[in-house]
C-alpha positions as CSV (number, residue, x, y, z in Angstrom):
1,X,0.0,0.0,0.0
2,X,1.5,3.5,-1.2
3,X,2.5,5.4,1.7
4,X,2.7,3.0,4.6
5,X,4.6,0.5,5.9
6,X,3.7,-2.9,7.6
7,X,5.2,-4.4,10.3
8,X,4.2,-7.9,11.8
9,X,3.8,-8.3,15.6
10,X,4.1,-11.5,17.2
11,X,3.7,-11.3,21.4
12,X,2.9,-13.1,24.1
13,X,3.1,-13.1,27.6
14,X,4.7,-16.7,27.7
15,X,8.6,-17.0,28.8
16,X,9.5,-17.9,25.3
17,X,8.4,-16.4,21.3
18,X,7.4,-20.0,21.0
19,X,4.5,-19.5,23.5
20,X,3.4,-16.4,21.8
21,X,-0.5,-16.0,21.5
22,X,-1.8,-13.1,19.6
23,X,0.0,-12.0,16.1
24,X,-0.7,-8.1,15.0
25,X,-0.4,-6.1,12.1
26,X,0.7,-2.1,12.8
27,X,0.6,0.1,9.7
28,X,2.4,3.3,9.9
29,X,1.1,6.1,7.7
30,X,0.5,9.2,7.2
31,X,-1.2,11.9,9.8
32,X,-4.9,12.7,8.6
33,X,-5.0,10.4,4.8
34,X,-7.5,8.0,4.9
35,X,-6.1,4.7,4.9
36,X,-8.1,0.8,4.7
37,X,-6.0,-1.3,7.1
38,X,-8.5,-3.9,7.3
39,X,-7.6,-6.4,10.6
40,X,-4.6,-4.1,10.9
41,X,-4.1,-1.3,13.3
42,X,-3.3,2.3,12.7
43,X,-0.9,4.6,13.7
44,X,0.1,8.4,11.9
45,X,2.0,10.7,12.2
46,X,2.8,14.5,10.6
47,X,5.0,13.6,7.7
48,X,4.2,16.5,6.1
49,X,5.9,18.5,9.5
50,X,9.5,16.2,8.8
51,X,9.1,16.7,4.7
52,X,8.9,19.9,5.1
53,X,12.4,20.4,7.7
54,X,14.3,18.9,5.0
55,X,15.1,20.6,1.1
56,X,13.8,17.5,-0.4
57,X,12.6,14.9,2.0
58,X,14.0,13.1,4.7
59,X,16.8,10.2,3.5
60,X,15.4,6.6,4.1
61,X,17.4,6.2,6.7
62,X,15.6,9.0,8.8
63,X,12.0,7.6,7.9
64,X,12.8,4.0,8.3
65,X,14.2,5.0,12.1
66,X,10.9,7.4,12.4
67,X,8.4,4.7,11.6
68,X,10.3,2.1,13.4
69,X,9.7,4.0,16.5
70,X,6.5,4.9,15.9
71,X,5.6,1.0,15.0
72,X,7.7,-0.2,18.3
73,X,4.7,2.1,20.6
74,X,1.9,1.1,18.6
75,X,3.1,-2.5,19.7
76,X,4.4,-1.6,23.0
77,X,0.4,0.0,23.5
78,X,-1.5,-2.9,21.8
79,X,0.2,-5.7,23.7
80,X,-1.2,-6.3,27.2
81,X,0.4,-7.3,29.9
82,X,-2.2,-8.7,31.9
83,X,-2.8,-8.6,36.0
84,X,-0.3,-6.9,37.6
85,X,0.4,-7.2,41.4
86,X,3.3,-8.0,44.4
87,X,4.4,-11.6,44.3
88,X,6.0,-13.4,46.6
89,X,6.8,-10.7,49.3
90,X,6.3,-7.6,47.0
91,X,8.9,-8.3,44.2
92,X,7.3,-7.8,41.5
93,X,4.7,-5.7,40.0
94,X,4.9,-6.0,36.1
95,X,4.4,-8.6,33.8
96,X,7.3,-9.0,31.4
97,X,6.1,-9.6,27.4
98,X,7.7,-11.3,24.6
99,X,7.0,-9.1,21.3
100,X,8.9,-10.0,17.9
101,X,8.5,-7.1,14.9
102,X,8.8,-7.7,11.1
103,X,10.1,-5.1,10.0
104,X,10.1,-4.4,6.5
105,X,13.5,-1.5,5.5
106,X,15.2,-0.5,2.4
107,X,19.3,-1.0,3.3
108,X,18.3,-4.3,4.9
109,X,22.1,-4.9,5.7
110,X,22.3,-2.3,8.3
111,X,19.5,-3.0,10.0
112,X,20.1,-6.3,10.7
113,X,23.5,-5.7,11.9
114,X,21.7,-3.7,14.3
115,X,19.4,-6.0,15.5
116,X,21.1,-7.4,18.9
117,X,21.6,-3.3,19.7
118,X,18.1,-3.0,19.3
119,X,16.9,-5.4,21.1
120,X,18.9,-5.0,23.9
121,X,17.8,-1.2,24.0
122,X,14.1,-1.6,23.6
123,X,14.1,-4.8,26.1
124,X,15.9,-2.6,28.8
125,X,13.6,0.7,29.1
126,X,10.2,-1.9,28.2
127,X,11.5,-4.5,30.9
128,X,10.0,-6.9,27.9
129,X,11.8,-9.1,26.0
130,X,11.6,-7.3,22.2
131,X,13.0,-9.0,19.4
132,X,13.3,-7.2,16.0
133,X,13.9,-8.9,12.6
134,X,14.6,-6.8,9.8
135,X,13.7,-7.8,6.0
136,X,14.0,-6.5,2.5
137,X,11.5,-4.3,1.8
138,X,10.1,-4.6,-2.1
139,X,10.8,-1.0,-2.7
140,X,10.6,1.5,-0.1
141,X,10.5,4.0,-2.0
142,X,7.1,3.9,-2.8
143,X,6.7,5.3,0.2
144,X,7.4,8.8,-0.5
145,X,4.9,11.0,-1.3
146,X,4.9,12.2,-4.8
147,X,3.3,15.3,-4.3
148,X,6.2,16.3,-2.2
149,X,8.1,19.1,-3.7
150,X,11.1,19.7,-2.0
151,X,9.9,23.1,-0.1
152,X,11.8,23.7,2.9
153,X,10.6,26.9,5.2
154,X,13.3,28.9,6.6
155,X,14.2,27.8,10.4
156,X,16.1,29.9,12.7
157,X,19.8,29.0,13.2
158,X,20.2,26.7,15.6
159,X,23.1,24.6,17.1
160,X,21.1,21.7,19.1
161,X,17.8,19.8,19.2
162,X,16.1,19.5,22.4
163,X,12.8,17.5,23.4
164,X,10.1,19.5,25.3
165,X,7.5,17.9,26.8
166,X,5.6,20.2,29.1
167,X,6.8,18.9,31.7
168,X,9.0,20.4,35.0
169,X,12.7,18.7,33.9
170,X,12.0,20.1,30.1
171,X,10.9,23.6,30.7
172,X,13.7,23.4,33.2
173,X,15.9,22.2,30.3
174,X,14.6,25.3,27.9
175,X,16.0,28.3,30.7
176,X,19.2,25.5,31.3
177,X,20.3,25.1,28.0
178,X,19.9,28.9,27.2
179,X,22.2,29.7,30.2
180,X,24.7,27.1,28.9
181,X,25.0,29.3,25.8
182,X,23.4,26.8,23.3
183,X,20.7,27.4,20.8
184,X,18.6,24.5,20.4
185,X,15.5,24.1,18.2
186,X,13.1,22.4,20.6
187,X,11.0,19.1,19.5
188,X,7.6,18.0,20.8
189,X,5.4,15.0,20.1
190,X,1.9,15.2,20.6
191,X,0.7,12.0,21.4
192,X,-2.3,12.5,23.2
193,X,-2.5,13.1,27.0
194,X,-3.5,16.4,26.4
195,X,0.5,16.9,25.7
196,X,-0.7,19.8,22.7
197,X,-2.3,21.4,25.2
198,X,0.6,21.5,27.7
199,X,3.3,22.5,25.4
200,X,1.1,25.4,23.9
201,X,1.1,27.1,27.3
202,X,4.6,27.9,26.3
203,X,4.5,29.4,23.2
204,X,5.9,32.7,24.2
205,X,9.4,30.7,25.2
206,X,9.8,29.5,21.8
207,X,8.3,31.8,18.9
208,X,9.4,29.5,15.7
209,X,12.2,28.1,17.0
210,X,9.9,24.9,17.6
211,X,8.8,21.9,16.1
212,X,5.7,19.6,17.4
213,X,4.7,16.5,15.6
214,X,1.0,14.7,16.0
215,X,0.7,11.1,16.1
216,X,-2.7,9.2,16.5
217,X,-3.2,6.1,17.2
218,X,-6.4,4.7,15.0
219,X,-6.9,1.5,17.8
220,X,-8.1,0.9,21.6
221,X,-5.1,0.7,23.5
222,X,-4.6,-1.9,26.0
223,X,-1.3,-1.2,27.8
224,X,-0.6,2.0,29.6
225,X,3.1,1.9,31.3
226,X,3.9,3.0,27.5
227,X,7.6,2.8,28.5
228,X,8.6,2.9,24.7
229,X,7.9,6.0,24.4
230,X,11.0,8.0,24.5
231,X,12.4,6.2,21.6
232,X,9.7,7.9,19.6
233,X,10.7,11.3,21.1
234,X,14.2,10.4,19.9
235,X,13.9,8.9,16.5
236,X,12.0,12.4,16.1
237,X,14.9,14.2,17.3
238,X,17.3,12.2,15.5
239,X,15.3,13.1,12.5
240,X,15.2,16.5,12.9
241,X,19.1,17.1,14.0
242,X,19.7,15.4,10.8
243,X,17.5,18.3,8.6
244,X,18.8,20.5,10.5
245,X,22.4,19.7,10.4
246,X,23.5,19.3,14.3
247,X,24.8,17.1,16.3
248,X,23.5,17.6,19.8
249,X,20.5,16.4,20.9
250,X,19.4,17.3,24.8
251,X,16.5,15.1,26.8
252,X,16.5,17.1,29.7
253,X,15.5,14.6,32.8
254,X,16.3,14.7,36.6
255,X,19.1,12.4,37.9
256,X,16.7,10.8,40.4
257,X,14.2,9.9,37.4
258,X,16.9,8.6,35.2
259,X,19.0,6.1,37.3
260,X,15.4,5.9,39.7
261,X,17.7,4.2,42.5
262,X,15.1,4.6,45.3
263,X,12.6,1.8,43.8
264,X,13.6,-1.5,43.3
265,X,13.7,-3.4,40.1
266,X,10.1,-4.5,40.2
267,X,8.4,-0.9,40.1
268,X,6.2,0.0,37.1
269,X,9.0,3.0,36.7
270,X,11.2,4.1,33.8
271,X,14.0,3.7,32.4
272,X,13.7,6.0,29.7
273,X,16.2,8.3,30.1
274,X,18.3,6.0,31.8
275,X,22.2,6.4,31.1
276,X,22.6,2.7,29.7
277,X,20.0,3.3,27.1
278,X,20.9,6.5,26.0
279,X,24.2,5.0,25.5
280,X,22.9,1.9,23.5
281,X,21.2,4.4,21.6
282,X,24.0,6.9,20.9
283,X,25.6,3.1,19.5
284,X,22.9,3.1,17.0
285,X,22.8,6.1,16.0
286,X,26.4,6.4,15.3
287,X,26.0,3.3,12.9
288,X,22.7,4.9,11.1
289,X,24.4,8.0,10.8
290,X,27.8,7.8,10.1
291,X,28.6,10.8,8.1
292,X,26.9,13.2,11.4
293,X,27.6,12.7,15.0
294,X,24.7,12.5,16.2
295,X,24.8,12.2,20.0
296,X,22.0,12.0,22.9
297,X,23.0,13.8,26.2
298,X,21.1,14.3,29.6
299,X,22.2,17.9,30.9
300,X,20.5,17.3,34.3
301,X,21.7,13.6,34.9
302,X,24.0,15.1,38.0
303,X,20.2,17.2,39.7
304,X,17.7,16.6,41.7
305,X,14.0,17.7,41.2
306,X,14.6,20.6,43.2
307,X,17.8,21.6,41.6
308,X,15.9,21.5,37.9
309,X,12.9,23.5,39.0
310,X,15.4,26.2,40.4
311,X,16.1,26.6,36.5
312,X,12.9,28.0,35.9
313,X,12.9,31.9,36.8
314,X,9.5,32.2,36.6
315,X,7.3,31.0,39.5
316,X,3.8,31.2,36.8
317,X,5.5,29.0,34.3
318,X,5.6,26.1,36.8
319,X,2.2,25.9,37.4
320,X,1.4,25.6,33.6
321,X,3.3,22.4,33.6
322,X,2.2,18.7,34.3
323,X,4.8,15.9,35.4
324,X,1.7,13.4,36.2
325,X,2.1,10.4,32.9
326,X,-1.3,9.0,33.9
327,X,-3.9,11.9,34.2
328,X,-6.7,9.7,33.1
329,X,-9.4,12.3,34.4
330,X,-7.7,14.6,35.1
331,X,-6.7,15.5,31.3
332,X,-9.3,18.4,31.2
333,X,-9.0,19.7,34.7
334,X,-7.5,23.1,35.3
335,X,-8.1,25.6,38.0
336,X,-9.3,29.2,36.8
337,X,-6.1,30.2,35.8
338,X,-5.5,27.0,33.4
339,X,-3.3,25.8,35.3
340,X,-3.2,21.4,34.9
341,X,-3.4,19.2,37.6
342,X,-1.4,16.1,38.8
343,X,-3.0,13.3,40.3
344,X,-0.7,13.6,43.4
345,X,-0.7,9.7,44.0
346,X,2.0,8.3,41.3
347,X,6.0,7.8,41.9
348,X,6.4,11.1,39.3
349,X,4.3,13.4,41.4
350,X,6.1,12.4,44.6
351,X,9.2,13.3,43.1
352,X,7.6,16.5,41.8
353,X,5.8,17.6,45.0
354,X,9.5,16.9,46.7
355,X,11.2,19.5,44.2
356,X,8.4,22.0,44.2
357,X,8.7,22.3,48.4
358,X,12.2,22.5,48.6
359,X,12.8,25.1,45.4
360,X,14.0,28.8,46.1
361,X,10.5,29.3,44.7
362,X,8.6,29.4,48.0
363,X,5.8,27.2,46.7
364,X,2.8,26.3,49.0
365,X,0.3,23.6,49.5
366,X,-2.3,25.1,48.0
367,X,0.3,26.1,44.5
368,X,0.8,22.3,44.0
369,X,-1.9,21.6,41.6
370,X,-2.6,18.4,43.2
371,X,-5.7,16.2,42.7
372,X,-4.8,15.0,46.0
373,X,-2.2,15.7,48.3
374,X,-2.2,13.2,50.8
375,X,0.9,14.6,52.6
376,X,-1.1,17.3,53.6
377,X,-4.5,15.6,54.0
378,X,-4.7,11.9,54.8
379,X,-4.8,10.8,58.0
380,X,-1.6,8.4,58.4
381,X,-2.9,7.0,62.1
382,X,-5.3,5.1,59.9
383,X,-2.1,3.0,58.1
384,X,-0.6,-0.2,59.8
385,X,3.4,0.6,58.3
386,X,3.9,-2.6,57.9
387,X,0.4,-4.2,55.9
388,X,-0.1,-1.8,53.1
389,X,-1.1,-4.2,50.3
390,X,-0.6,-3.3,46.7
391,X,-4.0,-3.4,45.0
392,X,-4.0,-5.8,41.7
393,X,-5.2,-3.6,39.6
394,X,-3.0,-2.6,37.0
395,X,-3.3,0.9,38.0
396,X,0.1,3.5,38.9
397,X,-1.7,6.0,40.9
398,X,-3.9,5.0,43.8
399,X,-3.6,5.7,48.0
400,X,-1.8,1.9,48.4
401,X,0.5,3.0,45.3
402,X,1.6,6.5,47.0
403,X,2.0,4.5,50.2
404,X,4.4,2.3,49.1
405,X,6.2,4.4,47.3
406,X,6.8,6.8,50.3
407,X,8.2,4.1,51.7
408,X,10.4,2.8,49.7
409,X,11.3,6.6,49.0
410,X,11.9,6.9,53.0
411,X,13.6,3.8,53.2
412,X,16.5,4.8,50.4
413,X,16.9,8.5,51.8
414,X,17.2,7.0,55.2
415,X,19.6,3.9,53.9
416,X,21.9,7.3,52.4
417,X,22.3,9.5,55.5
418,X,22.7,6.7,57.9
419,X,24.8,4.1,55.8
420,X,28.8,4.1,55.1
421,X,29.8,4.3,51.4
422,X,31.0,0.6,51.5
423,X,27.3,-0.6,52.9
424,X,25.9,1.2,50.7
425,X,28.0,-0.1,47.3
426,X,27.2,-3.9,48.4
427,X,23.8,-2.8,47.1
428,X,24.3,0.1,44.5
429,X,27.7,-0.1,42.8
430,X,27.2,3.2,41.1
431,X,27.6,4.6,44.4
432,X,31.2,4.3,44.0
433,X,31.0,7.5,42.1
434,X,31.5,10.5,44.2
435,X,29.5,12.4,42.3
436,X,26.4,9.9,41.9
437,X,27.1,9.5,46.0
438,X,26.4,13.2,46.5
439,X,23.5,13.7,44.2
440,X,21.6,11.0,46.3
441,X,22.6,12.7,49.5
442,X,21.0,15.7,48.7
443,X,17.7,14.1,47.1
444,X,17.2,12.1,50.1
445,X,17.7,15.4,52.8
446,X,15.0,16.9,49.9
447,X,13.1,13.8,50.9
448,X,13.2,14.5,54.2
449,X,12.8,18.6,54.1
450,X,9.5,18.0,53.0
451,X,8.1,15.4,55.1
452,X,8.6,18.0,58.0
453,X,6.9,20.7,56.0
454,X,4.2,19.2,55.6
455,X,4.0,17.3,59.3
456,X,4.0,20.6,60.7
457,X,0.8,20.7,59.2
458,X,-0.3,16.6,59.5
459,X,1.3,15.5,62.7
460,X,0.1,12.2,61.7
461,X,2.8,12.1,58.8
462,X,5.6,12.9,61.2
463,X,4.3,10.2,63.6
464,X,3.8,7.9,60.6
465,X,7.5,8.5,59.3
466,X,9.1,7.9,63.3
467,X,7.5,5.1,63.6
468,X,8.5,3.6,59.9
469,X,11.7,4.1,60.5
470,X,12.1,3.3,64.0
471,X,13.4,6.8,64.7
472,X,14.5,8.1,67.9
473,X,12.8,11.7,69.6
474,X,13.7,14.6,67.3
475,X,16.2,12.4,64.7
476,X,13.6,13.5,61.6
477,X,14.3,16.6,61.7
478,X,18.2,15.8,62.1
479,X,18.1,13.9,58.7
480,X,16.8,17.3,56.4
481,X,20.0,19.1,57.7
């Protein structure tokens, strides 16, 4: 079919491909054209918006990484991965898949000599077992669209690309970079989530030195941790440093986020940003595009929360942004200035209400845009610290959700002030690293700054914490220091 491309999923939930149960077909085409896929499902995307970056159209290369992306979160969305839930003592909460993709490319050769790099990449931030298998496509040329004609508008100069989101560690990223002395042109994909809304609020920071690109997806999805995600922000990015000419590309996210030490392994958290993917990436992209160094880079890996909002100059932008990946009711809910809420419940928000308190922007209960803010309103005398159960729903945000991630949040901050390097490395090797050392120390006195903000207000938090961590009279407030 003119204009598309096909790739064939096969996935499972089984420990092997061989156990697989359901096989898919995703079509990638493009944004807005009105395409029969029959039993397939859909995904588009503004071609048109990468056509027109480039003085012809973008090389095969730059599609065929675009559409791969784009193919590998329509799969990672379609495929379920049933009941989630702690096992065995709390261990584990996610369901690991096995997903194979067909996928049809023009220089066949280098994307299979890729194949081990990609599936090493796309298995570690999915916590899935991916397994990509690349074949001659017929002629992919017959992809481009003939009406193209080579237009390019004029775009300012500019010496980076970096992704904005909407979100506290990207607008943080925008004032950052600029202070750095770099120019970037900034890259946004609307995917739904009311992220086109989010990103408009900030039109005045950018004027046309900004790029957004829509994707839809034309199917029910059944899989929200969505964890594939930011290699579809970056195959973008990649695409558009290529038109553009530049090497740099900058995905501003907090070194607590990235590395997220403080959970353990069998938290529905990311690892999208995390330093070993963005490395296994930087591997491919140096083998896609050899003639261009084209290079990822994290310019907040060595800051807290706190330390990225304390970027942002002004206080009213802040409020305009959303950090919360699972709104689900809340996508439409703003307070009479238009500022979006966060549920308040998820790992993300606790990390966000954590830098918000302890920024030099004096921000206060009732400026956290919170659909719930149970640090300031739920009664912890009602909690037995040692029985909260995990509910089996597949959900990321509910009471027993923030619950245990306080604690496990606690737990880590309080493992850092009290432990020696050498106890703690038995544990976290990358603790060896001064640096890495120190950027944990300060998150966890963060931590611990705001549980006594807000117990000055709930002393049922301050009891709750104590207790928790078997603390002696007056030793919380010892920790913040």
């Amino acid at each position: 079919m003119k204009g598309t491309k096909r790739f064939l999923i096969k996935s499972g939930t089984g420990s092997t491909l061989s156990e697989a149960d359901s096989d898919y077909t995703i079509v990638v085409d493009n944004y807005g054209t009105d395409t029969t896929t029959e039993d397939a499902r859909l995904i588009k995307y503004e071609k048109k918006v990468l056509n027109s970056l480039f003085i012809h159209r973008p090389p095969p290369v730059v599609t065929a990484l675009v559409e791969l992306a784009l193919g590998t979160y329509a799969a990672d969305r379609l495929v379920k991965r049933g009941p989630t839930g702690v096992k065995d003592g709390g261990e584990e909460m996610l369901k690991s898949r096995q997903i194979q993709i067909l996928c049809p490319v023009a220089d066949v050769e280098k994307w299979q000599s890729l194949e081990a790099e990609l599936n090493h990449a796309i298995s570690f931030i999915s916590r899935d077992n991916f397994q990509y298998r690349f074949i001659d496509a017929i002629d992919e040329r017959q992809s481009i669209n003939e009406a193209d004609d080579g237009y390019r508008e004029q775009l300012p100069e500019a010496d980076s690309v970096a992704l904005f989101s909407g979100g506290l560690d990207s607008l943080g990223g925008r004032f950052h970079l600029a202070d750095e002395g770099y120019n970037p042109h900034f890259v946004s994909v609307d995917h739904g989530r009311n992220v086109g809304h989010l990103v408009r609020n900030f039109d005045h920071l950018f004027g046309d030195n900004f790029t957004s690109v829509g994707v839809d997806k034309g199917f029910s999805t059944y899989e929200d941790t969505q964890f594939t995600r930011s290699f579809m922000y970056l195959a973008f990015a990649a695409a558009v440093a290529v038109a553009l000419d530049v090497d740099d590309i900058y995905i501003p996210e907090n070194g607590i986020l990235s590395r997220f030490p403080s959970l353990e392994s069998g938290w529905t958290t990311t690892r999208t940003v995390h330093p070993l993917f963005i490395e296994s990436l930087n591997r491919i992209f140096k083998e896609l595009f050899p003639n261009q160094k084209v290079e990822i880079t994290n310019p907040f890996l060595g800051y807290t929360k706190k330390e990225v909002v304390d970027c942002i100059p002004d206080k009213e932008d802040i409020f305009f942004t959303r950090t919360c990946p699972h709104p689900r009711g809340l996508s439409q809910k703003k307070n009479a200035a238009g500022h979006a809420y966060n549920c308040g419940e998820c790992i993300p928000c606790l990390i966000r209400i954590t830098g918000l308190i302890n920024s030099d922007h004096n921000i206060q209960p009732d400026e956290l845009m919170l659909d719930k803010n149970h640090l300031l309103n739920f009664d912890f005398s009602t909690v037995d610290v040692g029985n909260i159960v995990q509910s089996e729903e597949s959900r990321q945000s509910s009471l027993s959700v923030f619950l245990l991630g306080l604690n496990a949040h606690l737990s880590f901050a309080y493992r850092i002030q009290t432990s020696t390097q050498k106890e703690l490395v038995s544990s976290q090797p990358e603790l060896l690293d001064p640096d890495i050392l120190e950027l944990y120390e300060r998150f966890s006195r963060e931590i611990f700054r705001t549980v006594e903000f807000f117990a000055a207000e709930n002393p049922t938090l301050g009891n709750y914490v104590t207790e928790f961590l078997s603390l002696e009279n007056n030793e919380l407030a010892s920790l913040e220091l």
